[in-house]
Each structure stands twice: as structure tokens, then as C-alpha cells.
N, CA, C and O atoms as a GROMACS GRO file, in nm:
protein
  312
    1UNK      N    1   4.704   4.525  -1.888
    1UNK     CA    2   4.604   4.607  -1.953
    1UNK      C    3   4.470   4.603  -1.881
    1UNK      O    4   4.386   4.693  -1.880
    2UNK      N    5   4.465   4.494  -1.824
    2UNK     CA    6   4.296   4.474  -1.773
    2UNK      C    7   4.288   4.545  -1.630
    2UNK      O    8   4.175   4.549  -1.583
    3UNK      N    9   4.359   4.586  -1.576
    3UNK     CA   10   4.346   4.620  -1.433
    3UNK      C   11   4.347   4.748  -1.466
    3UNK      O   12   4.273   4.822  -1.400
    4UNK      N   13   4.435   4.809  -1.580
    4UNK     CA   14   4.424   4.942  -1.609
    4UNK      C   15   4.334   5.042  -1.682
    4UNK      O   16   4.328   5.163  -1.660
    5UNK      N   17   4.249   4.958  -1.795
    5UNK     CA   18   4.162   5.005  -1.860
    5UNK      C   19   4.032   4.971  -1.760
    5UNK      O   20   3.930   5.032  -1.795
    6UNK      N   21   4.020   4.903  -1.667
    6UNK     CA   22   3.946   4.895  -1.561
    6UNK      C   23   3.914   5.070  -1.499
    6UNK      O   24   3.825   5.154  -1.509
    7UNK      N   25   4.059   5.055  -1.429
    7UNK     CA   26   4.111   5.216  -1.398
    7UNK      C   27   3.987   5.312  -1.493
    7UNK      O   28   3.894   5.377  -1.445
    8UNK      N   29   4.023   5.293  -1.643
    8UNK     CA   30   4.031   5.408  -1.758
    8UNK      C   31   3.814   5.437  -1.716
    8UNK      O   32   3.762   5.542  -1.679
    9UNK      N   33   3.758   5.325  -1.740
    9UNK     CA   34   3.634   5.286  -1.723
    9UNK      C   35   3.587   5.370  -1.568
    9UNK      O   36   3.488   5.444  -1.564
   10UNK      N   37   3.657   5.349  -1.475
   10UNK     CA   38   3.584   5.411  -1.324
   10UNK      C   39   3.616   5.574  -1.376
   10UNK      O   40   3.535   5.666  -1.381
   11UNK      N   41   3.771   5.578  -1.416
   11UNK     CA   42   3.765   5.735  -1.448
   11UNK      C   43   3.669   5.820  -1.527
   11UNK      O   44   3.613   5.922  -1.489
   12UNK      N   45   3.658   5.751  -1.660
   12UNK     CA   46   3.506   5.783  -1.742
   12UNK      C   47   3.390   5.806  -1.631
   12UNK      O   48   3.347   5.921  -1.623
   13UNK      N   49   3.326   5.689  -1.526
   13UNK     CA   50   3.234   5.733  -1.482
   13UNK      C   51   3.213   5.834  -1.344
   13UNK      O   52   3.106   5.884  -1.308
   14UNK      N   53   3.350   5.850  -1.274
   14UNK     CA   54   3.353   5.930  -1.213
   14UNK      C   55   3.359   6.050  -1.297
   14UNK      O   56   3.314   6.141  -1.227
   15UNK      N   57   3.393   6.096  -1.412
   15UNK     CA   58   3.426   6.224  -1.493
   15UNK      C   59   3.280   6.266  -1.504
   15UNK      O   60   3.251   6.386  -1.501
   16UNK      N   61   3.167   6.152  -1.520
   16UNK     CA   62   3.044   6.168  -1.555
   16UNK      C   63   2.953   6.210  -1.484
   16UNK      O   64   2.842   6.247  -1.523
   17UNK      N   65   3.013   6.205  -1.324
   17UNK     CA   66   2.939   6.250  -1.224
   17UNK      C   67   2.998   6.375  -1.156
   17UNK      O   68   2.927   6.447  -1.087
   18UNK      N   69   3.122   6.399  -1.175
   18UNK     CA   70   3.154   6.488  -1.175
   18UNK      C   71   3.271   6.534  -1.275
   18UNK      O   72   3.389   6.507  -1.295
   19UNK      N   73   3.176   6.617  -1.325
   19UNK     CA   74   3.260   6.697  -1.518
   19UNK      C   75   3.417   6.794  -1.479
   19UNK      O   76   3.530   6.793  -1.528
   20UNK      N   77   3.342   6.880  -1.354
   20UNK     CA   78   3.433   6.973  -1.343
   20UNK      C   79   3.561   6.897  -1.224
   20UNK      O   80   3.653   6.978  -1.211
   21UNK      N   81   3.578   6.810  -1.167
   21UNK     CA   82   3.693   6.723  -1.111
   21UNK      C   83   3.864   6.717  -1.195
   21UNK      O   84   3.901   6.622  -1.264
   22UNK      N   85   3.958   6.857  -1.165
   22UNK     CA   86   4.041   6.824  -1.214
   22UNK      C   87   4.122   6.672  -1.171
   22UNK      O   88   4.205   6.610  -1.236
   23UNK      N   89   4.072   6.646  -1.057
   23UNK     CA   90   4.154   6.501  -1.032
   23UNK      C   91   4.113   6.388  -1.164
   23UNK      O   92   4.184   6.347  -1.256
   24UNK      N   93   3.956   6.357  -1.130
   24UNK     CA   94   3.945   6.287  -1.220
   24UNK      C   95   4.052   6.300  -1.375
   24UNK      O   96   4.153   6.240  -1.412
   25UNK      N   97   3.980   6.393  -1.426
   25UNK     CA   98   4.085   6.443  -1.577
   25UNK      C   99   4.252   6.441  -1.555
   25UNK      O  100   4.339   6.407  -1.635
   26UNK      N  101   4.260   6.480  -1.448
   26UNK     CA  102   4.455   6.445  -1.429
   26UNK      C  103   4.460   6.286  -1.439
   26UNK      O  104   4.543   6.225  -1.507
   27UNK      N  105   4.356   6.225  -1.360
   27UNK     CA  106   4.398   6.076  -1.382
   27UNK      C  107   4.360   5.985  -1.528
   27UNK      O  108   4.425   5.889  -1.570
   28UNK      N  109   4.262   6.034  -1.577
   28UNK     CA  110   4.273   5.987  -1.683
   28UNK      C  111   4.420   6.030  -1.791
   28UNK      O  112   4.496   5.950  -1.847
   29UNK      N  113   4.424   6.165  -1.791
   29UNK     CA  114   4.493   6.139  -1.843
   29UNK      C  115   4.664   6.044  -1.856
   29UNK      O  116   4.728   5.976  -1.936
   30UNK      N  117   4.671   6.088  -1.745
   30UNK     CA  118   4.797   5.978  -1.655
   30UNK      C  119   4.784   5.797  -1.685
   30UNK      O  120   4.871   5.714  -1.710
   31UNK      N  121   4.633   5.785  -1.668
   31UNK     CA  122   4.623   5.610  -1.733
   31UNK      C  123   4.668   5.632  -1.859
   31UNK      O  124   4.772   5.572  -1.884
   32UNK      N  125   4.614   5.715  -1.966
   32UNK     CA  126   4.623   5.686  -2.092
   32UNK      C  127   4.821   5.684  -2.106
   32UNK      O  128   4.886   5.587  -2.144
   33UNK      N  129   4.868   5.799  -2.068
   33UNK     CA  130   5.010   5.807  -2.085
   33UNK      C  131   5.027   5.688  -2.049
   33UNK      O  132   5.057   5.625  -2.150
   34UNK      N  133   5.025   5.620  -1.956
   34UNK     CA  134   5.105   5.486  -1.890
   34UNK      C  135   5.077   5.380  -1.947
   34UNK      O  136   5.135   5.274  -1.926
   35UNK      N  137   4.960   5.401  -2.050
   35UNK     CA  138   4.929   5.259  -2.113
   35UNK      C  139   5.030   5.308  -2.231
   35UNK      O  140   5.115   5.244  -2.293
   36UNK      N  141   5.004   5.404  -2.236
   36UNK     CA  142   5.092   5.417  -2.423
   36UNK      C  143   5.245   5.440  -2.401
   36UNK      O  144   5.311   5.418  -2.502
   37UNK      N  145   5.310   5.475  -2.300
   37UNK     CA  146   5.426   5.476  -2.266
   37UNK      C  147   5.494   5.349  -2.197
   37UNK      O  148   5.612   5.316  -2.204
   38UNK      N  149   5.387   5.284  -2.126
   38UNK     CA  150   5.454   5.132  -2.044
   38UNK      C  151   5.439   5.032  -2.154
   38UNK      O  152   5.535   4.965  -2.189
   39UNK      N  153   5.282   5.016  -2.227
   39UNK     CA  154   5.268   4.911  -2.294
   39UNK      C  155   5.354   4.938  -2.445
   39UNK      O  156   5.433   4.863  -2.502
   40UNK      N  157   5.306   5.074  -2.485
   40UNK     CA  158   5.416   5.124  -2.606
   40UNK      C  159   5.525   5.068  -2.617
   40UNK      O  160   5.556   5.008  -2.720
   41UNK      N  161   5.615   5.079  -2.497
   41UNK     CA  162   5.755   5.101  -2.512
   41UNK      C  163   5.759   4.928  -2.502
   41UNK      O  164   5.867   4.900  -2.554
   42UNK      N  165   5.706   4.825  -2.468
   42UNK     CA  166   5.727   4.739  -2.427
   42UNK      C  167   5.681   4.621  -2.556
   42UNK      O  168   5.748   4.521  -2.582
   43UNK      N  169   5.578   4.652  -2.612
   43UNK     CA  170   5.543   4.619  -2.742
   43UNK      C  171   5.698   4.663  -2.870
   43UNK      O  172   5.791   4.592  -2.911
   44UNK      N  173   5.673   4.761  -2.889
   44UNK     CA  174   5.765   4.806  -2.978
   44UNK      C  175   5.904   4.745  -2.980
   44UNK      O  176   5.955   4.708  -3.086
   45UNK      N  177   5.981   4.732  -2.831
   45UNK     CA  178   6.075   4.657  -2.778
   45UNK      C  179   6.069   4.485  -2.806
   45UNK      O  180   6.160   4.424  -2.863
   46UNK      N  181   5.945   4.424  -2.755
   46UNK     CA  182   5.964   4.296  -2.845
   46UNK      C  183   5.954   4.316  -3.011
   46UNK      O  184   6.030   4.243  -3.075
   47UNK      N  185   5.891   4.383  -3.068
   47UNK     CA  186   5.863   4.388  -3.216
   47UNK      C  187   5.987   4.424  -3.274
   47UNK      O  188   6.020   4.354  -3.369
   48UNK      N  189   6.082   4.535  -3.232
   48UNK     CA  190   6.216   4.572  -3.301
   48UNK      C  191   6.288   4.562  -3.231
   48UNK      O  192   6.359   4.660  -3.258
   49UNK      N  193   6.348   4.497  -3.122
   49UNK     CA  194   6.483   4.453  -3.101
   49UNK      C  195   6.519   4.622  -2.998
   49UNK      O  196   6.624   4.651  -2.942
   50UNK      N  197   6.447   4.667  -3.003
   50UNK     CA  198   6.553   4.836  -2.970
   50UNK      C  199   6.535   4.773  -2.805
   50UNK      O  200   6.443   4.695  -2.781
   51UNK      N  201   6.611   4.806  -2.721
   51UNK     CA  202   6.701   4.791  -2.666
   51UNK      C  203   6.692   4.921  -2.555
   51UNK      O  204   6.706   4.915  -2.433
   52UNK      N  205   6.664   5.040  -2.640
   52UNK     CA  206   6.664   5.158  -2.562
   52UNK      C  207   6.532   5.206  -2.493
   52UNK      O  208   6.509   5.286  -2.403
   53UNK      N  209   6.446   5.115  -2.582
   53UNK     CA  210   6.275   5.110  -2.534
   53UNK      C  211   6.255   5.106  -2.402
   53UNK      O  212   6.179   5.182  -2.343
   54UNK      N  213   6.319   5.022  -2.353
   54UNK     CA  214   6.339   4.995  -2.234
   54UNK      C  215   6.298   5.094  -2.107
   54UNK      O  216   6.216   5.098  -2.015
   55UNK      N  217   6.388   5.156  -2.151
   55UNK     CA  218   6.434   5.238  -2.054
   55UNK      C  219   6.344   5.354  -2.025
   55UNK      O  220   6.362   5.428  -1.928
   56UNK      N  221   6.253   5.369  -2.108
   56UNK     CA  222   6.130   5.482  -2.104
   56UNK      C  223   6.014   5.369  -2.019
   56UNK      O  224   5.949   5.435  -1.938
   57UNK      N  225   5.988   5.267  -2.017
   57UNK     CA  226   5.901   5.197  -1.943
   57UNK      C  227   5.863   5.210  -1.805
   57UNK      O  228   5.753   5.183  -1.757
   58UNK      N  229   5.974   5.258  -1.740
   58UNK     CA  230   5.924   5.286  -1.623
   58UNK      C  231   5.845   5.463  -1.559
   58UNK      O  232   5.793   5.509  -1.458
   59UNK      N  233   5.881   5.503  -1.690
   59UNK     CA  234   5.806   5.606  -1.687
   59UNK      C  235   5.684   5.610  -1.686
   59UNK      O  236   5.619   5.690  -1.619
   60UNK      N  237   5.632   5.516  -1.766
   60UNK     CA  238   5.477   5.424  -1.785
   60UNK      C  239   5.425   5.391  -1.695
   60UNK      O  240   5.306   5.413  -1.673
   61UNK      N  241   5.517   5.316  -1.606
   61UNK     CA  242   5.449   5.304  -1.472
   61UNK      C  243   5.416   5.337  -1.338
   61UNK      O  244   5.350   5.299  -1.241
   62UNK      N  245   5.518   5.456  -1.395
   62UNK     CA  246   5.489   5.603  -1.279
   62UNK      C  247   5.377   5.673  -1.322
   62UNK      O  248   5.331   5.724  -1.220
   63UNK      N  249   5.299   5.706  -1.429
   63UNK     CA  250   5.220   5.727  -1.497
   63UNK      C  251   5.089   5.680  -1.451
   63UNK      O  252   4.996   5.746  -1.405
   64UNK      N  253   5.101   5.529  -1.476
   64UNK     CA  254   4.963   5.442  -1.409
   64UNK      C  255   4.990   5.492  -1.253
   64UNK      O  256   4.888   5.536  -1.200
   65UNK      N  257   5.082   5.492  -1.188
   65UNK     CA  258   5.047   5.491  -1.035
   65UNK      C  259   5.042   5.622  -0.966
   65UNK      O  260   5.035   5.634  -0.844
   66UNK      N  261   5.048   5.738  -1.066
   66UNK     CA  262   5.016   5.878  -1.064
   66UNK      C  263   4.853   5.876  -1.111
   66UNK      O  264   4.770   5.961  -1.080
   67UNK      N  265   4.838   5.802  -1.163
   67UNK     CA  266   4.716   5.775  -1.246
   67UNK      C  267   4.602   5.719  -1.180
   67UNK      O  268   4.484   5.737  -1.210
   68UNK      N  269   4.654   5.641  -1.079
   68UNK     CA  270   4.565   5.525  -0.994
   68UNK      C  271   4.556   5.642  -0.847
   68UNK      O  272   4.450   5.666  -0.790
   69UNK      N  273   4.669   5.693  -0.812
   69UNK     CA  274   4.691   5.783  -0.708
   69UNK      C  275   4.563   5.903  -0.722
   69UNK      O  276   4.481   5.923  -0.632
   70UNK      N  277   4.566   5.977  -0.850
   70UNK     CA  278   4.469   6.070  -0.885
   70UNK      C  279   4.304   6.052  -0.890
   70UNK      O  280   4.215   6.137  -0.889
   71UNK      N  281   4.300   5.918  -0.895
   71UNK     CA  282   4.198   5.847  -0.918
   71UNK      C  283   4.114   5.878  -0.781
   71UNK      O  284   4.000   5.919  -0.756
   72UNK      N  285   4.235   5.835  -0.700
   72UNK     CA  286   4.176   5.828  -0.524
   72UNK      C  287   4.150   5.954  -0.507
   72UNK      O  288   4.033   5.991  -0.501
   73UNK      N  289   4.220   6.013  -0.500
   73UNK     CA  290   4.163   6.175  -0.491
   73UNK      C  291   4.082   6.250  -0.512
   73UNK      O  292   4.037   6.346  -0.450
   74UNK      N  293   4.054   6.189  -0.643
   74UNK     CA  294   3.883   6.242  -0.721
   74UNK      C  295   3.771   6.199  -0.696
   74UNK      O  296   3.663   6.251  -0.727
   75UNK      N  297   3.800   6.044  -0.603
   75UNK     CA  298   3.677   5.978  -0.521
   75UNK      C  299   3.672   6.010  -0.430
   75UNK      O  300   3.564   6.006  -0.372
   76UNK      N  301   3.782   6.057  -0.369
   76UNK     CA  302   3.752   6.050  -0.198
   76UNK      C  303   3.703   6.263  -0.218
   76UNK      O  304   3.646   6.333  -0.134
   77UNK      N  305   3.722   6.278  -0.268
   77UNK     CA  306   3.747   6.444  -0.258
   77UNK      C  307   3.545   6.488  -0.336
   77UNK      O  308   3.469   6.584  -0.318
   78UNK      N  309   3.538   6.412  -0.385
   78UNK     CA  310   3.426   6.382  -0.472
   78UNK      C  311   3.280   6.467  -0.435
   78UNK      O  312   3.179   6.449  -0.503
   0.00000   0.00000   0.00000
């Protein structure tokens, strides 16, 4: 969580310096999916036993690294 809401924080202030940056906004939104789809699925999975949770997790973390990827783009392109 901490390396990623890190992420969420630079995206906020790059969004702030530049509003109109679809990168920025693609990457935020991409952190948020990957926290709620990696950490989601992974929480829920210890809490109920499901089994199938699983298997959506790595979607989560294609997410963050689509997310972290977009990030670069919106700085360097900036």
C-alpha cells in the first residue's frame, strides 16, 4: 500500500500542475483500480476463504504497473 498510495499522492500533484494531462488521469486512475482489485481481491480472500479471489489479483497488479508506467509518461511528457 505505501509505495502505491505514494504513487496516488505524486499523481494528485502532478494532476495539479497539469489539469489537462490525460496521462496523469489514466494513471491515477489505474493506481486506484490496482489498489482495489490487488488489495480487494486479496483482503476479501483471507477474510472468506474464496479461493477464486485469487485469480483476479493479478489483474491488480497489471493495473499498478500500467499505473506507475502512465505516471512516467505524464512526467516526462509534462
Amino acid at each position: 500500500h505505501l509505495w502505491h498510495s505514494l504513487g496516488l499522492i505524486l499523481v494528485g500533484l502532478l494532476a495539479h500542475h497539469l489539469p489537462a494531462s490525460m496521462w496523469a488521469k489514466t494513471s491515477g486512475a489505474l493506481m486506484i483500480a490496482g489498489l482495489v482489485v490487488f488489495s480487494g481481491s486479496l483482503y476479501a480472500l483471507s477474510l472468506t476463504g474464496l479461493r477464486g479471489l485469487g485469480a483476479i489479483t493479478p489483474l491488480g497488479g497489471l493495473a499498478f504497473i500500467l499505473g506507475w508506467l502512465a505516471l512516467a509518461l505524464a512526467a516526462w511528457r509534462g
